[in-house]
N, C-alpha and C positions, 0 to 999 in steps of 0.2 A: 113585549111590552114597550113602552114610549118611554119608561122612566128612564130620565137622564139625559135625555134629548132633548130637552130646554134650553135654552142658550145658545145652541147648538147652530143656529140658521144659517150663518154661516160657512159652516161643512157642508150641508145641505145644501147651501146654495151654489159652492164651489162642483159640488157632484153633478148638480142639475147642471151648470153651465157648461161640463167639460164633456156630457151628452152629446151625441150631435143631434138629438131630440129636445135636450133640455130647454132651446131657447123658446119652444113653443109653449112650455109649462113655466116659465120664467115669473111669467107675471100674475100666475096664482098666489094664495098663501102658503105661509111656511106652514101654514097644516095640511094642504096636500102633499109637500113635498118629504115628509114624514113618510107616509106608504112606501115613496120612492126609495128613498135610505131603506129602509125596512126591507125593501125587494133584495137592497142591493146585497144587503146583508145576506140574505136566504142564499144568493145567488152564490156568494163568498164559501158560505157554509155546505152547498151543494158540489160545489167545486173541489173543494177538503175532503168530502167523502167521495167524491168519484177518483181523487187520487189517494186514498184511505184503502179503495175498493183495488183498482189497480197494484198495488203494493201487496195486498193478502194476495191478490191470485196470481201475481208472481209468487211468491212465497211458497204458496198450493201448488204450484207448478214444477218450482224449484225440491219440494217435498216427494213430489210422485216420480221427478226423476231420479232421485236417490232412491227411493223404494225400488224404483224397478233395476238399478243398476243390484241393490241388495238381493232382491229374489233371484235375478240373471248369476248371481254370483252362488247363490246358495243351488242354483239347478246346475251349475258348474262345478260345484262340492262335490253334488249328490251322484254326479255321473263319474267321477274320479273315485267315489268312496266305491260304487259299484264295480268298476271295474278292476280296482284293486282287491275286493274280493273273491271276484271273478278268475285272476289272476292267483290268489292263493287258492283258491280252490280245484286250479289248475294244478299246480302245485305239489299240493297235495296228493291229488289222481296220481300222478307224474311218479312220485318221491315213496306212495306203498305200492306202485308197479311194479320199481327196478329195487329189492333189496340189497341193500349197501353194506353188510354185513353177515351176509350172508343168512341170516333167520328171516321168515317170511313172517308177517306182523298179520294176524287175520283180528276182523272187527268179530263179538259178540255181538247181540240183541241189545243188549244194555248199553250198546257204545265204549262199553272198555277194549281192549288193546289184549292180544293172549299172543305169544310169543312160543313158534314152534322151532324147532331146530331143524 
């Protein structure tokens, strides 16, 4: 809208003349020179958002690289958690191989423990 731009000639005028086109549009009216401010506006406002836009996808960028250092971190867990059980599992083989007290420890079906002498 125009409203408020009355008086205004001006700024208008000052904007037209520091153009280096302005001076061919100089010597119209200050009603076409209205469009012009109005461009310059949009031009302002287009400018805000392409650095609006810029800013979120750093942001977006900034975001996936934490994510991925978090998933790298959590396939880093998972491979440590693994082989730590892998390791007790070892372990364990290891430890009802050689009886330590002399009683030999045999599994049942059930997974309970029966203790022979």
């Amino acid at each position: 809208s125009y409203d408020g731009l009355e008086g205004s000639d001006s700024v208008v005028n000052a904007l037209v003349d520091s153009n280096p086109l302005g001076s061919r549009y100089a010597d119209r009216s200050s009603e076409s020179n209205v469009p012009l401010f109005y461009a310059m506006e949009k031009q302002a406002e287009l400018n805000t958002a392409r650095e609006e836009i810029n800013r979120l996808a750093n942001l977006v960028g900034d975001a996936e690289a934490a994510r991925q250092d978090a998933l790298d971190f959590v396939h880093t867990m998972q491979k440590q958690v693994e082989e730590m059980e892998a390791k007790v599992r070892r372990q364990e083989k290891l430890g009802s191989a050689v009886p330590t007290t002399g009683r030999v420890h045999l599994y049942n079906q059930r997974g309970t423990v029966q203790q022979k002498s």
